[in-house]
C-alpha positions in Angstrom: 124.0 47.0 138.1 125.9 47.8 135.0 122.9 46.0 132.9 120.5 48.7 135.1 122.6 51.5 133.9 122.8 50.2 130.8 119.2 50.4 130.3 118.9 53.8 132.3 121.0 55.2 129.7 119.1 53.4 126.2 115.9 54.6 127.8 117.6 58.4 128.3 119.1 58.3 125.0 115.7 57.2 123.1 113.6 59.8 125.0 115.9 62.7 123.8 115.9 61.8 120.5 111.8 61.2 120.3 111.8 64.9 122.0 114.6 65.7 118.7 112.1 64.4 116.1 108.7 66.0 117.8 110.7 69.5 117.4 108.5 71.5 114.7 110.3 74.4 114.6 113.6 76.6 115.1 115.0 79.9 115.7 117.2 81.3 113.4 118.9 84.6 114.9 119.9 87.3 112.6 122.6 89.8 113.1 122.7 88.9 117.3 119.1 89.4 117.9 118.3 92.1 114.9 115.7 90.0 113.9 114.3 86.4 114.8 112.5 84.4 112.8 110.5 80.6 114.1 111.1 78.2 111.0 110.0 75.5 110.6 112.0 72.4 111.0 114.1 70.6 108.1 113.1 73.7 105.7 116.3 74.7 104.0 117.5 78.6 105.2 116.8 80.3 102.0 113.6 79.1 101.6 113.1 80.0 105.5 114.4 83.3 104.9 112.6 84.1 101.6 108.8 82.9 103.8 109.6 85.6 106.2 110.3 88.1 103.2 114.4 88.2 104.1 115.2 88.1 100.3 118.3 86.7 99.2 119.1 86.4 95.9 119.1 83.0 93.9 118.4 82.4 90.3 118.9 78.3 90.5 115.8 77.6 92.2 118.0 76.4 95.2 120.1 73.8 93.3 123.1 75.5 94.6 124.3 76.5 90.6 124.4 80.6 90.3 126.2 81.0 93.9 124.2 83.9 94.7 122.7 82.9 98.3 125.5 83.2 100.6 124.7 84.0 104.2 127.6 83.5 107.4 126.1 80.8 109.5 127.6 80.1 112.6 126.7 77.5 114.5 125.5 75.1 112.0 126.9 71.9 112.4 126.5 70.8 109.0 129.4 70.4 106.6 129.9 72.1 103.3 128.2 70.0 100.7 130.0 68.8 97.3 127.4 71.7 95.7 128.8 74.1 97.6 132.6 73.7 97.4 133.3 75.2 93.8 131.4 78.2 94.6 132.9 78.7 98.0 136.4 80.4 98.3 139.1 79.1 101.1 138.6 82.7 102.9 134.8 81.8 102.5 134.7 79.0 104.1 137.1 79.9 107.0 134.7 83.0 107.5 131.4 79.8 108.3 130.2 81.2 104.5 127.4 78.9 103.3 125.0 78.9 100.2 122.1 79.4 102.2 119.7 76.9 100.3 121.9 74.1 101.3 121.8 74.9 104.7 118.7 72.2 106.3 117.6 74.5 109.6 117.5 71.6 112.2 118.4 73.5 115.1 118.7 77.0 116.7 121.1 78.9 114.0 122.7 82.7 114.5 123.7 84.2 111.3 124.7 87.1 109.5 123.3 89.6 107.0 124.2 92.7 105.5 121.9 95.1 107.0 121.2 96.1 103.6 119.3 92.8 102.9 116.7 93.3 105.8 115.4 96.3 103.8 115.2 94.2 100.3 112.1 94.6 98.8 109.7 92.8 95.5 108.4 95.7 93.2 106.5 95.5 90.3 107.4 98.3 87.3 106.5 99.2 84.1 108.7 98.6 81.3 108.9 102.7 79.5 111.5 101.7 76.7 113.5 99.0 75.8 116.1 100.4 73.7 119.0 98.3 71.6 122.6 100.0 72.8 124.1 97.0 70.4 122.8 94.1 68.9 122.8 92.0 72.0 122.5 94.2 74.6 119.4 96.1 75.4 118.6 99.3 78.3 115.2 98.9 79.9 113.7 102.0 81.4 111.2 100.6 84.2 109.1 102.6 86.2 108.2 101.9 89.5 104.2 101.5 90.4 104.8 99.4 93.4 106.1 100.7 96.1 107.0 103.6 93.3 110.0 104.8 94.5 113.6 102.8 95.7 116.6 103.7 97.5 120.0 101.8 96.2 123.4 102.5 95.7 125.5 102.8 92.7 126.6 99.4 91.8 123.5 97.4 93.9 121.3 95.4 91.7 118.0 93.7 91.2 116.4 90.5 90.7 114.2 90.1 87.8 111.7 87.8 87.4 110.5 86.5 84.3 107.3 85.6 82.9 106.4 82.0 81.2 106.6 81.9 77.2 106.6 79.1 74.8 106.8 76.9 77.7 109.2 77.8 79.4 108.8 78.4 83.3 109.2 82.3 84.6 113.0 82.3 86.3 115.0 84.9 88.5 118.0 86.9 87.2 120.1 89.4 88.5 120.7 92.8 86.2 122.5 95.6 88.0 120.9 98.7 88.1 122.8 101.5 85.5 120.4 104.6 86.7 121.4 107.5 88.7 120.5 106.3 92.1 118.9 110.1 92.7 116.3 108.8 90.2 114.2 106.8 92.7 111.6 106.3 90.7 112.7 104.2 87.9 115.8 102.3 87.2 117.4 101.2 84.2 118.8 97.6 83.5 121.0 96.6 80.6 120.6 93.3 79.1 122.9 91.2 77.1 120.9 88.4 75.3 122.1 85.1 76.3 122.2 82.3 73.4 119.0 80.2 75.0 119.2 82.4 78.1 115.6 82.1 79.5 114.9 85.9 80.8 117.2 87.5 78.0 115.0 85.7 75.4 112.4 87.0 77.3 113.5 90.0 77.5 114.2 90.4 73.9 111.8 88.7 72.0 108.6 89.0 74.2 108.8 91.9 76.9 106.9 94.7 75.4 106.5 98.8 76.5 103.8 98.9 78.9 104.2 95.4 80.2 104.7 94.4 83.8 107.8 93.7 85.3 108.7 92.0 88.8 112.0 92.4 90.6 112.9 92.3 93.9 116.5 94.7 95.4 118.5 96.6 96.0 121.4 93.3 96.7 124.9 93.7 96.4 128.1 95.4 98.3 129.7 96.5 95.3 130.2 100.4 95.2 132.8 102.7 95.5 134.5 103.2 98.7 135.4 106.6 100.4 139.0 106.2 99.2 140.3 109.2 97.8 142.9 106.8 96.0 142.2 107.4 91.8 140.1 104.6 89.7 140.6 102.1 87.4 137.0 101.2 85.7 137.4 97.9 83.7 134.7 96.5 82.3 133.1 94.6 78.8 129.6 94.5 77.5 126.2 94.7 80.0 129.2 95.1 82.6 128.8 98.8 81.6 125.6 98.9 83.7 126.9 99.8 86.7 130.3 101.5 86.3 127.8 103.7 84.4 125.5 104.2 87.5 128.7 105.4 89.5 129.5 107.5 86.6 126.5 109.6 87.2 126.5 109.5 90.7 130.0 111.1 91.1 129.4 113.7 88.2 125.9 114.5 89.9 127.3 114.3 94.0 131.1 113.6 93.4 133.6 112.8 94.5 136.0 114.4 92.2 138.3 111.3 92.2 140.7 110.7 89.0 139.0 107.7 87.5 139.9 106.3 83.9 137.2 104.0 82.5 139.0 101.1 80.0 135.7 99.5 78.2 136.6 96.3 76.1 134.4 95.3 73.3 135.3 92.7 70.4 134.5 95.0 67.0 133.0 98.8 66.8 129.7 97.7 66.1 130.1 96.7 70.4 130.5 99.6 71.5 127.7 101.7 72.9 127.1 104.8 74.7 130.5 106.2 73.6 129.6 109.4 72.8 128.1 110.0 76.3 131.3 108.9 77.7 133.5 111.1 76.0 131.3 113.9 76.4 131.3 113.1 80.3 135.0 114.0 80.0 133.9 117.4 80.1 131.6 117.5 83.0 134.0 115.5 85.2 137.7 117.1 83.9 139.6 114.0 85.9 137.4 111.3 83.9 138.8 109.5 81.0 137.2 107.0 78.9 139.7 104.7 77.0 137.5 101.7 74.7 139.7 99.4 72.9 138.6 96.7 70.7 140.3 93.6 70.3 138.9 91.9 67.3 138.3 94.8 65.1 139.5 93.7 61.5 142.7 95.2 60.7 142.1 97.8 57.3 139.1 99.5 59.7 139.2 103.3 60.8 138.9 102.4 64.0 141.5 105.0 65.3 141.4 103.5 69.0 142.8 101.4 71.4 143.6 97.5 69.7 143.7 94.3 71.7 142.9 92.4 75.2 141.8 95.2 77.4 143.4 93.9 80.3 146.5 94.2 78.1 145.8 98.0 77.5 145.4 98.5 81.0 148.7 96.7 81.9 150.0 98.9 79.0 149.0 102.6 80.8 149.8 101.8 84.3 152.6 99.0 84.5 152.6 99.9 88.1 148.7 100.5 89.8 149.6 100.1 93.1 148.5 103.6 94.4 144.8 102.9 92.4 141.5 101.3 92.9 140.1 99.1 90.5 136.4 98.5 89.7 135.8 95.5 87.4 132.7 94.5 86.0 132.2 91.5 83.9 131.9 87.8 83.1 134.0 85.2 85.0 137.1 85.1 82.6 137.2 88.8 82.6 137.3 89.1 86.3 139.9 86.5 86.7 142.0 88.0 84.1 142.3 91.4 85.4 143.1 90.6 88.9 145.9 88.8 87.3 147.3 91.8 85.5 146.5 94.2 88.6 148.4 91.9 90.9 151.2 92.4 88.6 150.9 96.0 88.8 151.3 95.8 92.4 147.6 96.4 93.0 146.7 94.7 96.5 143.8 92.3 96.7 141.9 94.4 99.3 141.6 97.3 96.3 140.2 95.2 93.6 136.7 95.1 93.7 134.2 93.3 91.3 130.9 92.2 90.1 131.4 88.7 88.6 128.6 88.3 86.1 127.4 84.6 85.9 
């Protein structure tokens, strides 16, 4: 007898896993029932997504690199991979937070979107003007020809695709938008150029007026909240893109919120678009725009604010616990001034940031 059951149970075992293998396809559930898709099986999520025109963004082709992808899945019964674990917080991962592209769909999956992704669209523009704010960092005006108009909030941003040049193969980027988001017909994008950056040579040394472009947006949670709690702006370089979107959106629709922008360059010849900031100072009378250099030689005029500018901040409000802060950036920048705004009492839930990578 036991040898029968034995066998009873090889043969039961065997047939369900030949019915596993013969399985061509899943169901991945988005947002309880929102959406359904049928993917096909072993195909990784973001590709899964992306062939159902759910865009996510990703400018590593998938290699799990730029951290971009991240989608809650919750009933996967994968593990985090080795890729995935420097780009995944603690509070991430407790919350099922995966990089999409290494999730392998190879079974019935439920996960979560922003609703704001469902509507994500690819657009194709027309590059206007590409104007030089500073050496290294250029404003393109793109108009959109298709679809020609796009909703987005201040702070959102697109996904820019580049085209081949020299041999090198066309790439994805992320550039937040910096236009009013009442102008729904064009946007603006400002570009630092990258030492051997793909897109930014691109962009600077080959994209020309009239030319095509290809994006696909709006992504991103980062805007302002309905706080009425006052504002600390904090940002360096192209990470003036979109504090300067909300900038016009609050002195176009409000609100009238006391906000102080603190922009840090390296020398004068980095800063850009000061006059329009200190000239906004009279259109919104609780605005204040505070640049400070911190490698401007020391027999310049430069009558400004000198050093780190997370130590100017730390300087005017020792104690920022009753603020917001806004912080746009590279890495180091962002890590820095959570630092210093912890310090000032600031709590983590009021810090928000776009990371530029």
């Amino acid at each position: 007898m036991p040898l029968i059951k034995n066998a009873l149970l090889f043969i039961s075992n065997w047939k369900d896993a030949v019915e596993t293998t013969q399985v061509s396809s899943w169901t991945v559930d988005i947002n309880d029932g929102q959406k359904k898709l049928l993917v096909k099986n072993g195909l990784s999520l973001l590709a899964a997504l992306g062939r159902n025109n759910i865009l996510l963004p990703s400018a590593c082709g998938g290699n799990a690199r730029c951290g971009y992808c991240k989608v809650k899945v919750y009933n996967d019964n994968g593990r985090v991979t080795p890729k995935e674990e420097p780009l995944l917080s603690e509070q991430e991962k407790a919350r099922d937070v995966r990089l999409s592209c290494q999730v392998s769909v190879e079974s019935d999956l439920f996960i979560s979107l922003p609703p704001s992704t469902l509507s994500v669209k690819r657009f194709t523009g027309k590059l206007v003007c590409k104007q030089l704010l500073t050496p290294d960092i250029a404003r393109l005006h793109i108009e959109l020809t298709r679809p020609d108009s796009m909703d987005f909030i201040a702070g959102q941003f697109v996904q820019v695709r580049s085209q081949p040049y020299n041999g090198k193969e066309a790439v994805l980027r992320n550039y937040s938008i910096s236009s009013c988001s009442s102008h729904k017909n064009h946007i603006d994008l400002m570009v630092r150029k990258v030492p051997g950056g793909i897109c930014s040579t691109w962009v600077f040394d080959h994209l020309k007026d009239g030319d095509q472009v290809y994006f696909s947006g709006p992504f991103g949670e980062f805007r302002l909240s309905n706080a009425s709690a006052p504002i600390l702006f904090i940002a360096g370089g192209s990470g003036m893109g979109p504090i300067w979107s909300m900038l016009n959106d609050m002195k176009e629709k409000g609100p009238d919120r006391k906000a102080y922008y603190f922009f840090g360059a390296q020398t004068e010849r980095d800063l850009f678009l000061t006059e329009e900031l200190f000239g906004l100072q009279k259109e919104l009378p609780a605005f204040t725009f505070i640049p400070a250099l911190s490698n401007e030689p020391a027999g310049s005029e430069w009558q400004g604010k000198r050093g780190l500018i997370t130590d100017v901040v730390s300087r005017h409000f020792p104690d920022c616990s009753e603020f917001e802060a806004y912080v746009c950036g590279s890495p180091g920048l962002i890590d820095a001034c959570r630092k210093v705004l912890a310090k000032g009492k600031m709590t983590e839930n009021k810090i928000f940031f776009d990371k530029f990578v």
